[in-house]
N, CA, C and O atoms as a GROMACS GRO file, in nm:
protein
  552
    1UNK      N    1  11.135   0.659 -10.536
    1UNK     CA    2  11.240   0.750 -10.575
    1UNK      C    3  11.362   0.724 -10.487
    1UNK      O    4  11.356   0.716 -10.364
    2UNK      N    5  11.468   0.712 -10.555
    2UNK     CA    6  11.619   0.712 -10.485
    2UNK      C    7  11.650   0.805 -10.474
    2UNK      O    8  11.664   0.897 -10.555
    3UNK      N    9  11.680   0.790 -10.285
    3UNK     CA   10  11.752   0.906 -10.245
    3UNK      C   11  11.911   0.868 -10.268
    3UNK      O   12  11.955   0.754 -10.280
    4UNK      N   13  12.007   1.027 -10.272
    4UNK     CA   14  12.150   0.947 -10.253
    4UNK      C   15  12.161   0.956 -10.113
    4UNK      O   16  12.083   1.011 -10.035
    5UNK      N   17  12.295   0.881 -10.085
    5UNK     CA   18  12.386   0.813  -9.946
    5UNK      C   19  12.472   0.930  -9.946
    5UNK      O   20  12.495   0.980 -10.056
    6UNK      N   21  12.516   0.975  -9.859
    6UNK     CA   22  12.619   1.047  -9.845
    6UNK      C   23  12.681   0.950  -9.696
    6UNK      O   24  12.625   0.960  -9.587
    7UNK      N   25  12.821   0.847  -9.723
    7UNK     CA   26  12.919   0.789  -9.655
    7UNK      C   27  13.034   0.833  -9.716
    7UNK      O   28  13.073   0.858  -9.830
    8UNK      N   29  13.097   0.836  -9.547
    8UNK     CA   30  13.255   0.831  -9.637
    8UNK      C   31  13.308   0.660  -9.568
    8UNK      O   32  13.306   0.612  -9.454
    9UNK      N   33  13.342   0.620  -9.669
    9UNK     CA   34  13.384   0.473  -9.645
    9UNK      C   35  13.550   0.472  -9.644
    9UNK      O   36  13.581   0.515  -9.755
   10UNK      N   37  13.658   0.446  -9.576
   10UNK     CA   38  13.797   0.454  -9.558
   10UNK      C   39  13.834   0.330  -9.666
   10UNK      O   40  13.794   0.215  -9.680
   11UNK      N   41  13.928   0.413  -9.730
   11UNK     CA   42  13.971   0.364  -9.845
   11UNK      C   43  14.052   0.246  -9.845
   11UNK      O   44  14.074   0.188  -9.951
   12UNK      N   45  14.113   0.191  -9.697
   12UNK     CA   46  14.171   0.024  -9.721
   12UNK      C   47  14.078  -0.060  -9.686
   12UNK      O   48  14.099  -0.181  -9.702
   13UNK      N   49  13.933  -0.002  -9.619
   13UNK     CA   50  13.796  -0.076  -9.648
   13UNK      C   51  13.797  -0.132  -9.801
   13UNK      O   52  13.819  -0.251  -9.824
   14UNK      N   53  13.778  -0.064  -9.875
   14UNK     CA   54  13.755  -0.028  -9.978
   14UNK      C   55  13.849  -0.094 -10.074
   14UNK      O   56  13.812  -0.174 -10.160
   15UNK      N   57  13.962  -0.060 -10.057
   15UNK     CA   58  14.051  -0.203 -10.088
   15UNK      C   59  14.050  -0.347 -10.101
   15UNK      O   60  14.056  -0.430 -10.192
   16UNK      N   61  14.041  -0.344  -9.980
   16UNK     CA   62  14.028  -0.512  -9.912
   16UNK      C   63  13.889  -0.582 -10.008
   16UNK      O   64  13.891  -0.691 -10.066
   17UNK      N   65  13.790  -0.496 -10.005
   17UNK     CA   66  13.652  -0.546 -10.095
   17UNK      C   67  13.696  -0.561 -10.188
   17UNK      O   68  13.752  -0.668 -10.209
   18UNK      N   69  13.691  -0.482 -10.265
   18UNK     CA   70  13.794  -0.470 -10.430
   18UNK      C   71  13.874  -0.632 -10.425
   18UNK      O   72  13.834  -0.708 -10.514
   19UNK      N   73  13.969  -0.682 -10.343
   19UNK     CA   74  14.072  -0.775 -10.368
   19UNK      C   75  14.003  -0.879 -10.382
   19UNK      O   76  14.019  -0.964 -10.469
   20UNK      N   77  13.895  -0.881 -10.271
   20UNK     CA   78  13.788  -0.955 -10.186
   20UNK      C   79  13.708  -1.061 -10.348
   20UNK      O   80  13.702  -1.180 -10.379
   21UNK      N   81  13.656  -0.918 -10.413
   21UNK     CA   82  13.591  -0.931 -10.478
   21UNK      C   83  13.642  -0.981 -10.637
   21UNK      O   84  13.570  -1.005 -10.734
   22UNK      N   85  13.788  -0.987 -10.628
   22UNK     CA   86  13.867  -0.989 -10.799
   22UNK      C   87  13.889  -1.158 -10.750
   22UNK      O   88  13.862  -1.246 -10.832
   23UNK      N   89  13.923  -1.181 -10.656
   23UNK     CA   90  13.962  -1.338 -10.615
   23UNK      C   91  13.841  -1.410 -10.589
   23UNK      O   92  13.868  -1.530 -10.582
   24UNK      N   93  13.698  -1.384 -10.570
   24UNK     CA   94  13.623  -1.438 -10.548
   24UNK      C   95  13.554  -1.472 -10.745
   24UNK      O   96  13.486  -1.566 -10.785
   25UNK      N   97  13.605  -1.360 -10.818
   25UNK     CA   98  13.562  -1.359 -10.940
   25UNK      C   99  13.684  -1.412 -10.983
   25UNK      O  100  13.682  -1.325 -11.069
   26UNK      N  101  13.762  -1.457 -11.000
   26UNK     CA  102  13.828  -1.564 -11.084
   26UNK      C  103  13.852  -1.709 -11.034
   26UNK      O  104  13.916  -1.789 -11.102
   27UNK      N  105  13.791  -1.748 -10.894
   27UNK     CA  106  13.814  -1.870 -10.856
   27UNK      C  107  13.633  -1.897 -10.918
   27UNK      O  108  13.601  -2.013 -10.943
   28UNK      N  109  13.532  -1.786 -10.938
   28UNK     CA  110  13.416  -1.855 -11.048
   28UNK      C  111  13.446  -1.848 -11.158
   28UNK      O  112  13.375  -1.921 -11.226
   29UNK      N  113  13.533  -1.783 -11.224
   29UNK     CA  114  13.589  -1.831 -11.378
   29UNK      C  115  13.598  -1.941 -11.329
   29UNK      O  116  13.508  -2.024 -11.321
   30UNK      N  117  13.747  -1.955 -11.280
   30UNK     CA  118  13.812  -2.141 -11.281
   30UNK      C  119  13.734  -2.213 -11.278
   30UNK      O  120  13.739  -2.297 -11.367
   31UNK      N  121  13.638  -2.222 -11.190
   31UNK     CA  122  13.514  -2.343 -11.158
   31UNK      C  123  13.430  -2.355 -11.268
   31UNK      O  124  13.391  -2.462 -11.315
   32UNK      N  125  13.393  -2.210 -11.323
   32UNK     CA  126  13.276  -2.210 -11.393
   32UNK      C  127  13.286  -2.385 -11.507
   32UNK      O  128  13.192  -2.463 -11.493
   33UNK      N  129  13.390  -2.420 -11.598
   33UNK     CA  130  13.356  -2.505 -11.659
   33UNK      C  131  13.343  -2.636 -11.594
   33UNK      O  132  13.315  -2.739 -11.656
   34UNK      N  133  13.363  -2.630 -11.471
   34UNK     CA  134  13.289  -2.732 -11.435
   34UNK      C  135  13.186  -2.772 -11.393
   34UNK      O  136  13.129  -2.880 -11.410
   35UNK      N  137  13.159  -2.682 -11.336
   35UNK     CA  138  13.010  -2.665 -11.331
   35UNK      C  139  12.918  -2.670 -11.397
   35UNK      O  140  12.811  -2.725 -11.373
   36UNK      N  141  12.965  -2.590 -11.522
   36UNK     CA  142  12.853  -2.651 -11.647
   36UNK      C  143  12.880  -2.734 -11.703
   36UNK      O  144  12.834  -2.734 -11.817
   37UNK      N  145  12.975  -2.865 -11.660
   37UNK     CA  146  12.946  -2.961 -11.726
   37UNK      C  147  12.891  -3.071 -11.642
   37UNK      O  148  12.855  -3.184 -11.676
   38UNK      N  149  12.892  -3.011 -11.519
   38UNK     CA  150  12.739  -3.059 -11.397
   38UNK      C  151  12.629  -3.036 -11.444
   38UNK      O  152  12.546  -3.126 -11.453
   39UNK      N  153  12.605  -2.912 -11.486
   39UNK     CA  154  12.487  -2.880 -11.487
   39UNK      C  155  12.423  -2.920 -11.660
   39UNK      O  156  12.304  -2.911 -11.690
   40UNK      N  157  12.519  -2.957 -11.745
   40UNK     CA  158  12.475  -3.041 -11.875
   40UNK      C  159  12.491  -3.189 -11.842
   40UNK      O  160  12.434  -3.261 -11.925
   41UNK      N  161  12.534  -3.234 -11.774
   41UNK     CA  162  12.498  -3.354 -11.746
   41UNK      C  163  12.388  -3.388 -11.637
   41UNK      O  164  12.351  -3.502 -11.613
   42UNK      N  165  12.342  -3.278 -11.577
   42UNK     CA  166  12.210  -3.325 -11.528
   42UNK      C  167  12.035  -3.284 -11.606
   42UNK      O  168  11.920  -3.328 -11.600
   43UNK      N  169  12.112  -3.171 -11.675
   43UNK     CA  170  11.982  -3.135 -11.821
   43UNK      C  171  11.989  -3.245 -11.905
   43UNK      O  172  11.886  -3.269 -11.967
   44UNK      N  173  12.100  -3.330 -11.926
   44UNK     CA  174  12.069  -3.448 -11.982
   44UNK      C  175  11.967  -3.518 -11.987
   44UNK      O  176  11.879  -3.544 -12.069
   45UNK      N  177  12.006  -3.556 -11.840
   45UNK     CA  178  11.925  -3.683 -11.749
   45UNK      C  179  11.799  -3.604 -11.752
   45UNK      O  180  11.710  -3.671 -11.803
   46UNK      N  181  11.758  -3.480 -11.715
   46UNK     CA  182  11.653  -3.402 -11.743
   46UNK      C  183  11.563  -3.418 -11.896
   46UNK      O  184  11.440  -3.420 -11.907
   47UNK      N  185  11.628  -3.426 -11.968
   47UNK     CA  186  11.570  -3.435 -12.145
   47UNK      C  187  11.536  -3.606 -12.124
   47UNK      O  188  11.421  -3.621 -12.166
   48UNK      N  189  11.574  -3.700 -12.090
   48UNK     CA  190  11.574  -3.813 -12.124
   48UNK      C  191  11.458  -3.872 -11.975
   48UNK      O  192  11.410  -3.985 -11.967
   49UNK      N  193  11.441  -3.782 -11.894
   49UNK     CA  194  11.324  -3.825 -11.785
   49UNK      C  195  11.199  -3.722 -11.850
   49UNK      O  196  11.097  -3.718 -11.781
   50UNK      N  197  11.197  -3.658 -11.945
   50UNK     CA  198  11.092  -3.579 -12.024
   50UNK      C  199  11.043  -3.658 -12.150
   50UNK      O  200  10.922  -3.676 -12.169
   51UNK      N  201  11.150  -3.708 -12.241
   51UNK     CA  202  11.145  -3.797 -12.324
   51UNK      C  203  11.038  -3.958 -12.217
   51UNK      O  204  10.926  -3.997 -12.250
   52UNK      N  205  11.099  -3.998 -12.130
   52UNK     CA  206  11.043  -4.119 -12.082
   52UNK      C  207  10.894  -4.051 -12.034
   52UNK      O  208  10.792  -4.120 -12.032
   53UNK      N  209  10.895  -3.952 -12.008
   53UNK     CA  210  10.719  -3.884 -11.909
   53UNK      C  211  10.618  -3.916 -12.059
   53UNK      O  212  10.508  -3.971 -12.063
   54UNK      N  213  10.689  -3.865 -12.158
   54UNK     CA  214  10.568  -3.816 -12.264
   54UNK      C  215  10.586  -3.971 -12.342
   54UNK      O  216  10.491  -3.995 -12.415
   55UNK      N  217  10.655  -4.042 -12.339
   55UNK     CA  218  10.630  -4.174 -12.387
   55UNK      C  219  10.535  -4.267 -12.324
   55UNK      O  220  10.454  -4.330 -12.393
   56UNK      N  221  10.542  -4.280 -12.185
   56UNK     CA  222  10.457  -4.301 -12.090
   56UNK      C  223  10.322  -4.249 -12.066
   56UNK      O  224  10.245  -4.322 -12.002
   57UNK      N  225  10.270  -4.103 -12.118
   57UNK     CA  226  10.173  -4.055 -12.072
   57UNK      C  227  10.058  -4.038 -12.201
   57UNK      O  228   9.949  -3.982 -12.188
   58UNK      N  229  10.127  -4.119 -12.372
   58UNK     CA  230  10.110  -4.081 -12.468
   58UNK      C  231   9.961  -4.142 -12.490
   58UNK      O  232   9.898  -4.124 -12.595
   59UNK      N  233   9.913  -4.213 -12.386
   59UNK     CA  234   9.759  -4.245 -12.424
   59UNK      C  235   9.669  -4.135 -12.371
   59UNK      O  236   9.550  -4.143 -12.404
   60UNK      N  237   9.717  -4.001 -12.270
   60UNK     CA  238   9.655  -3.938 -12.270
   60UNK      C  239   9.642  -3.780 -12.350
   60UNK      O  240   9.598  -3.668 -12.323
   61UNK      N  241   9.713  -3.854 -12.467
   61UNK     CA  242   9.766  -3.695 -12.506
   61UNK      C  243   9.648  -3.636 -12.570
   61UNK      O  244   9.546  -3.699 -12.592
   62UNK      N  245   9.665  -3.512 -12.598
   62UNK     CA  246   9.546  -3.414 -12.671
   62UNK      C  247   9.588  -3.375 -12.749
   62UNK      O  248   9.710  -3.392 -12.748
   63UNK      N  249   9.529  -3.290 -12.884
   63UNK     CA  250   9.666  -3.210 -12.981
   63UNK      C  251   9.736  -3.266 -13.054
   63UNK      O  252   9.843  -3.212 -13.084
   64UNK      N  253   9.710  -3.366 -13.097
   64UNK     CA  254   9.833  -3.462 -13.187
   64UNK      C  255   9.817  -3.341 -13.324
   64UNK      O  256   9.728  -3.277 -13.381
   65UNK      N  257   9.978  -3.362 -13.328
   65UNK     CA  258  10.031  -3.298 -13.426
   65UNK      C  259  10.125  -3.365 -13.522
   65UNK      O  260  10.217  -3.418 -13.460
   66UNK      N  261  10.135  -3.380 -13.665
   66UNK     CA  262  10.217  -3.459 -13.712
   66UNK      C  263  10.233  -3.366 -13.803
   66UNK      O  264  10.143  -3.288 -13.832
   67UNK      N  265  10.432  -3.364 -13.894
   67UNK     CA  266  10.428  -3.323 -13.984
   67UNK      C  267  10.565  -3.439 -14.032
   67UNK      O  268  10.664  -3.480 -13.971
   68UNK      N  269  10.516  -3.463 -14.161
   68UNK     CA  270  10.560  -3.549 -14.222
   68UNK      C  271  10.704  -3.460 -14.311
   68UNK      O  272  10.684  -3.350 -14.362
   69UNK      N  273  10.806  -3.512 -14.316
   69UNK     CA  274  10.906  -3.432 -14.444
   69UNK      C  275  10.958  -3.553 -14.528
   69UNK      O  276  11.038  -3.632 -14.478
   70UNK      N  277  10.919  -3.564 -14.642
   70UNK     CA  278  10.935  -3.659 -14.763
   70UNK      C  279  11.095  -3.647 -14.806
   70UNK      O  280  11.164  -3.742 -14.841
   71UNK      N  281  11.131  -3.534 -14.798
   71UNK     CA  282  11.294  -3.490 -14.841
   71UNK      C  283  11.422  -3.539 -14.729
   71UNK      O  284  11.534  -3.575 -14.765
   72UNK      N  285  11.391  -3.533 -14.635
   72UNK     CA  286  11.442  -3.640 -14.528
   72UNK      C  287  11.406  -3.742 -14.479
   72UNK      O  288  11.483  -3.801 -14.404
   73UNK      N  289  11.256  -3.803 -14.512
   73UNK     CA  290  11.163  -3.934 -14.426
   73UNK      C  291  11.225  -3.898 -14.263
   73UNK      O  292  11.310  -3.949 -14.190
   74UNK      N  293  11.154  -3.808 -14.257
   74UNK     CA  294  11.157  -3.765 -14.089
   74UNK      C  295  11.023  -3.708 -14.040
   74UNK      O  296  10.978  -3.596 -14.064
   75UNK      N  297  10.957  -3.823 -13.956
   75UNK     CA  298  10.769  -3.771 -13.901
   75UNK      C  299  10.842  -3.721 -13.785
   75UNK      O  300  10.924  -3.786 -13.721
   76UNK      N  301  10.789  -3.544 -13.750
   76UNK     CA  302  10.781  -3.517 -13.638
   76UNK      C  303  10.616  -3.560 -13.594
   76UNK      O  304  10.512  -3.572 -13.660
   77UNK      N  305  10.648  -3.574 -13.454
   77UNK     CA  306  10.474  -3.590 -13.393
   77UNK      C  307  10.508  -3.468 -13.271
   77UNK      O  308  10.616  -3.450 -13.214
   78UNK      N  309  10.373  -3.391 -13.253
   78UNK     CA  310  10.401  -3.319 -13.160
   78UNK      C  311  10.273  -3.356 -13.051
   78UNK      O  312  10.183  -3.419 -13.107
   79UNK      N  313  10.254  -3.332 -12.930
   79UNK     CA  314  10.113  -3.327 -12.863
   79UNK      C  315  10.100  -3.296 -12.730
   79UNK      O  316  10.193  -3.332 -12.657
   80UNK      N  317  10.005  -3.238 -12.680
   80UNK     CA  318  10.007  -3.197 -12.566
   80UNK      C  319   9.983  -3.308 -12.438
   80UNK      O  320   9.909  -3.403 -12.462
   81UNK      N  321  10.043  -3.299 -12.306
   81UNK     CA  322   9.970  -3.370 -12.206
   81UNK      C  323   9.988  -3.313 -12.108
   81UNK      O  324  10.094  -3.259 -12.075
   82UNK      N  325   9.825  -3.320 -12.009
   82UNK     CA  326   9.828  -3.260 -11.891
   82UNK      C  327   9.928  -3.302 -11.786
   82UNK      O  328   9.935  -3.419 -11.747
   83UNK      N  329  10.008  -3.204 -11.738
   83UNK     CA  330  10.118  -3.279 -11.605
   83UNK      C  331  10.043  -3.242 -11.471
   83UNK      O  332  10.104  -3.263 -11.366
   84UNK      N  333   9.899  -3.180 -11.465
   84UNK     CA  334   9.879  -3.127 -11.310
   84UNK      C  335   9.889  -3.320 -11.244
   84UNK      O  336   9.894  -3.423 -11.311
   85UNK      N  337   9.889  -3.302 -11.099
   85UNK     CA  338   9.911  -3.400 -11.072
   85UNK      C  339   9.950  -3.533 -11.059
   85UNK      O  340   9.882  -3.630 -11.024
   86UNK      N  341  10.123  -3.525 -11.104
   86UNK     CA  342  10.152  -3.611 -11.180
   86UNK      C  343  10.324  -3.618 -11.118
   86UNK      O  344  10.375  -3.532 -11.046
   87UNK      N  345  10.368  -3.697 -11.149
   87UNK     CA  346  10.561  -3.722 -11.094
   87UNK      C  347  10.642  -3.660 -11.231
   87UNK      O  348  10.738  -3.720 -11.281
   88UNK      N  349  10.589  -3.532 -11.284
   88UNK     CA  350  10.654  -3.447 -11.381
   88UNK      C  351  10.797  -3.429 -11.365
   88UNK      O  352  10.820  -3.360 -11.265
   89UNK      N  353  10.898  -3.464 -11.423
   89UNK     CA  354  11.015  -3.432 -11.362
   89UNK      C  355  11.066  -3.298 -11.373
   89UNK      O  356  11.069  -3.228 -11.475
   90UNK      N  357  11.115  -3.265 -11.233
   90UNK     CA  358  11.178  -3.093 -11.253
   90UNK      C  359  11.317  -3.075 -11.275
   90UNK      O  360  11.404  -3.146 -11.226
   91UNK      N  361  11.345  -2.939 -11.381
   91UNK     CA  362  11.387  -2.877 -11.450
   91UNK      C  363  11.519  -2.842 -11.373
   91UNK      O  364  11.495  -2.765 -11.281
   92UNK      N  365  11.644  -2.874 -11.382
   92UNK     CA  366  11.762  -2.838 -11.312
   92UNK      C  367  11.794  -2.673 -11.353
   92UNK      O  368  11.776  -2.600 -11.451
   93UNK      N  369  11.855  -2.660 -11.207
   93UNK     CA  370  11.842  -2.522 -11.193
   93UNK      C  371  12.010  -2.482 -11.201
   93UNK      O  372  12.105  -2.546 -11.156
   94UNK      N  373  12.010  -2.397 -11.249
   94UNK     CA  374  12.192  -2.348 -11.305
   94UNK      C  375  12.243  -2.246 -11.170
   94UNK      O  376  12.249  -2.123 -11.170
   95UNK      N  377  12.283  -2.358 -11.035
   95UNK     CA  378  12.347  -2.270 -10.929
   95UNK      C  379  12.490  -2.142 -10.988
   95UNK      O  380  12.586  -2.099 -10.924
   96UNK      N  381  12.462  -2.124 -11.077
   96UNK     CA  382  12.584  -2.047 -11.094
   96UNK      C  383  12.572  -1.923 -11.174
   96UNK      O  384  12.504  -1.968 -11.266
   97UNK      N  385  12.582  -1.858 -11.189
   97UNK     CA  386  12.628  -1.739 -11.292
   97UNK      C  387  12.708  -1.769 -11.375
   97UNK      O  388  12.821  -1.805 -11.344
   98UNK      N  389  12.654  -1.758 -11.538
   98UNK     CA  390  12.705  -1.765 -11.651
   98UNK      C  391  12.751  -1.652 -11.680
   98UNK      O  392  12.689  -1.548 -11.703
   99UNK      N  393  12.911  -1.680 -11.676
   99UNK     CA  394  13.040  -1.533 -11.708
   99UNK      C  395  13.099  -1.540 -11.825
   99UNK      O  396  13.188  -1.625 -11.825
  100UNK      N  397  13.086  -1.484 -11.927
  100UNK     CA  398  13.166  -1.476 -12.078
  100UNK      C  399  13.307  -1.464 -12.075
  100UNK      O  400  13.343  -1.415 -11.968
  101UNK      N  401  13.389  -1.486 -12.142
  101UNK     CA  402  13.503  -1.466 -12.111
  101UNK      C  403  13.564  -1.314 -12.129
  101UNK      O  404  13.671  -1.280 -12.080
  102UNK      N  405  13.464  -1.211 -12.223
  102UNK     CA  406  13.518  -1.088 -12.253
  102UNK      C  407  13.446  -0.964 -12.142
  102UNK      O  408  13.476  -0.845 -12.140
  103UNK      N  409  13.336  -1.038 -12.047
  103UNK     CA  410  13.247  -0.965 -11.937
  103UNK      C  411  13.368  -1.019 -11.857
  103UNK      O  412  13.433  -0.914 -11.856
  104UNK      N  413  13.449  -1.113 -11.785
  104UNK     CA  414  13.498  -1.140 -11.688
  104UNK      C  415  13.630  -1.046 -11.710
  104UNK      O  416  13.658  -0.970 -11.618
  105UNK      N  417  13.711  -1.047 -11.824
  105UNK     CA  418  13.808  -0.988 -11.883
  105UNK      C  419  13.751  -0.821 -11.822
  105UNK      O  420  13.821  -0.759 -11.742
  106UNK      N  421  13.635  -0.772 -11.867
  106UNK     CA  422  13.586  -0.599 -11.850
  106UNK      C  423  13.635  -0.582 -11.749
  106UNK      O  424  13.724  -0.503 -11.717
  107UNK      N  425  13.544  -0.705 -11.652
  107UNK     CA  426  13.517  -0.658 -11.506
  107UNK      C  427  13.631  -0.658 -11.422
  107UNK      O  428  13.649  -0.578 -11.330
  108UNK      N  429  13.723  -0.769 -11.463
  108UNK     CA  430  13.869  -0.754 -11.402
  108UNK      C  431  13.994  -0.656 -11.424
  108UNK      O  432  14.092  -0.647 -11.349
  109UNK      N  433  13.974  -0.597 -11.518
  109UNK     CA  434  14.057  -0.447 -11.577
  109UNK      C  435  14.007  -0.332 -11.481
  109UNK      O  436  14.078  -0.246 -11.430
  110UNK      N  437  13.820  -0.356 -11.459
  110UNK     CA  438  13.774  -0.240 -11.418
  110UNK      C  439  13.829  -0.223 -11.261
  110UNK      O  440  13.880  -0.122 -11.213
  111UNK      N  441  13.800  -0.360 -11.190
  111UNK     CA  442  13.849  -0.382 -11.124
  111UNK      C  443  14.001  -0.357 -11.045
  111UNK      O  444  14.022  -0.305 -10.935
  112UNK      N  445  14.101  -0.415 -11.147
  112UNK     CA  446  14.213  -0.365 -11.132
  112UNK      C  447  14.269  -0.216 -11.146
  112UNK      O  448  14.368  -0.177 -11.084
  113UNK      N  449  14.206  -0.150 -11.222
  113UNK     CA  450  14.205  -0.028 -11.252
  113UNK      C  451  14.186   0.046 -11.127
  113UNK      O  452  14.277   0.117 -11.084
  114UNK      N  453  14.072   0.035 -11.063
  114UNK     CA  454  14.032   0.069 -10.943
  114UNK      C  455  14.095   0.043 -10.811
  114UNK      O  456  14.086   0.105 -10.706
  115UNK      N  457  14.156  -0.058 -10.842
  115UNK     CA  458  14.269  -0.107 -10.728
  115UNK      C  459  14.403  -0.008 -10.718
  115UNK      O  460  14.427   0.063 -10.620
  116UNK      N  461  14.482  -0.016 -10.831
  116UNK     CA  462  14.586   0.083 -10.890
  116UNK      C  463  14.558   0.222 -10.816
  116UNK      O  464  14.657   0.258 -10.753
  117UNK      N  465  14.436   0.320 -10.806
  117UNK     CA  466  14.440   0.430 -10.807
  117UNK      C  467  14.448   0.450 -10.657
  117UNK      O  468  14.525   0.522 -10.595
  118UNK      N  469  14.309   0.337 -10.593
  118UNK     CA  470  14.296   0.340 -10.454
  118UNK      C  471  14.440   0.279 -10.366
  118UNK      O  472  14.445   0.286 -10.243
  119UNK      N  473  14.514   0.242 -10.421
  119UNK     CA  474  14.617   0.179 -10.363
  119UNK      C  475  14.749   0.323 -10.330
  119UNK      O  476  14.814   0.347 -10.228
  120UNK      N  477  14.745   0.401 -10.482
  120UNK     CA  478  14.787   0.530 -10.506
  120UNK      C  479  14.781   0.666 -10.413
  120UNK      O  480  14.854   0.766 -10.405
  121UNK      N  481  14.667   0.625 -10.352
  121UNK     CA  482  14.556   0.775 -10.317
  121UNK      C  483  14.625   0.798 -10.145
  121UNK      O  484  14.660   0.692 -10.092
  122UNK      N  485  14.641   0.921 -10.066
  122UNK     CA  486  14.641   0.966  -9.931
  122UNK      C  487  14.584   0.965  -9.878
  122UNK      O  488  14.602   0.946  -9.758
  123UNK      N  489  14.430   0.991  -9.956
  123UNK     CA  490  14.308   1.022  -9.908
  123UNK      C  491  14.270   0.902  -9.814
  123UNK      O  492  14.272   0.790  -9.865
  124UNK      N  493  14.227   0.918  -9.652
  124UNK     CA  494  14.158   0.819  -9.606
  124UNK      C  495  14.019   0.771  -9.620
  124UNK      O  496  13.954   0.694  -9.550
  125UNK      N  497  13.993   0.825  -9.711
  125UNK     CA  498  13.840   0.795  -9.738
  125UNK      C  499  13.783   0.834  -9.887
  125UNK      O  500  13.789   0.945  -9.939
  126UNK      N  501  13.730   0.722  -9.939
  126UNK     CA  502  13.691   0.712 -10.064
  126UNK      C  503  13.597   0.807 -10.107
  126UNK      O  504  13.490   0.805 -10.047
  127UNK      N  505  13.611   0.890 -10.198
  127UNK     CA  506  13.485   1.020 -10.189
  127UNK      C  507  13.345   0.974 -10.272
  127UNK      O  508  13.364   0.876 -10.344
  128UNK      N  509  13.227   1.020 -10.275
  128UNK     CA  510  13.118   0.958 -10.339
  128UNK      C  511  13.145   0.892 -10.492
  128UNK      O  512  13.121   0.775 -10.521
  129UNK      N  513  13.195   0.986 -10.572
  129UNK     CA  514  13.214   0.984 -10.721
  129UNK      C  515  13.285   0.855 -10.738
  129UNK      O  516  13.270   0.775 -10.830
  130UNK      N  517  13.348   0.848 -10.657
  130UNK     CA  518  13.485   0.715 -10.644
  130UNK      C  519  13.360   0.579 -10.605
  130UNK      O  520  13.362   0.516 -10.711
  131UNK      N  521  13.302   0.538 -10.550
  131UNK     CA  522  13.252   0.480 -10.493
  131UNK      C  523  13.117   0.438 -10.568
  131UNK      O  524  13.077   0.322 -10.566
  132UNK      N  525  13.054   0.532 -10.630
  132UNK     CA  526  12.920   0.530 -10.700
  132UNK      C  527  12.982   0.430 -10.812
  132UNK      O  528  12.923   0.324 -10.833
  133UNK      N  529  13.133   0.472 -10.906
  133UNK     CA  530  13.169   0.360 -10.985
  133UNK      C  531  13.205   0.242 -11.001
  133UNK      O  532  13.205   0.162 -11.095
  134UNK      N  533  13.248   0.243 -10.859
  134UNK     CA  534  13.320   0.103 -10.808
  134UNK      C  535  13.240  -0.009 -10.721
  134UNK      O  536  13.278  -0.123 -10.698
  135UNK      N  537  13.071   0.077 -10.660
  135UNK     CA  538  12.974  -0.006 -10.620
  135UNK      C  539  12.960  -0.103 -10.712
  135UNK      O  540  12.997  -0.215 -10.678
  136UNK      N  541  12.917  -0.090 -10.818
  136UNK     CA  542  12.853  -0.249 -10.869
  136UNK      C  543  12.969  -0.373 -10.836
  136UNK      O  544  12.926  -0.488 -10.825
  137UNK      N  545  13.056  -0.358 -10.827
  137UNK     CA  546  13.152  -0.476 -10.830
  137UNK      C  547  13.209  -0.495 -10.654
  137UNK      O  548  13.318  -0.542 -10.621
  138UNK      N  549  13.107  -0.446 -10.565
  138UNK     CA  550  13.153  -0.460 -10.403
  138UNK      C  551  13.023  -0.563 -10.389
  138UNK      O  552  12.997  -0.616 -10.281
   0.00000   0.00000   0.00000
């Protein structure tokens, strides 16, 4: 069970995170397409060292599966093979967070929005209500 926090956190704290956090989220927009076109060019090389494993390993396969389609002359073959103990190649891993362009758009309004008021405010310290909304994005 969650208990609540009762902090008062000073509101150019609170700021500074916020700015912290809008510039750290659009220099991963900017990057983001490059990155995934790192990370599709190494799922490539990934599909084509999977393709070479099961070509290679096809005298031990189990499960053969074939389905023939007469309307295209296209044989799929399907079949299983054991990888325990074996130079299986591994699966590239996506260092990044995949951001949509209309989630990055939300989060930067919400963001800015939140900047605007706290920038506005006398108050030296951000009160709970203020803070409970603006946590997810610190």
């Amino acid at each position: 069970m969650a208990r609540a926090i009762t902090v008062k956190v000073a509101t150019p704290k609170v700021i500074k995170a916020l700015e912290t956090k809008l510039a750290t989220l659009e220099t991963q927009m900017a990057n983001q397409d490059k990155a995934e076109a790192k990370y599709q060019k190494e799922y490539e090389k990934y599909r084509k060292a999977l393709a070479d494993y099961a070509i290679a390993n096809i005298k031990k396969a189990t499960n053969v599966r074939t389905n023939y389609r007469s309307w295209n002359n296209s044989l799929n073959i399907d079949f299983d093979v054991d990888t325990t103990g074996t130079d299986f190649p591994a699966e590239p891993v996506r260092e990044f967070e995949r951001l949509a362009e209309w989630e990055f758009k939300n989060i930067k309004t919400e963001i800015t929005n939140a900047l605007s008021i706290l920038r506005m405010t006398d108050e030296e310290v951000v009160n709970a209500s203020t803070m409970k909304s603006i946590a997810q994005y610190l």
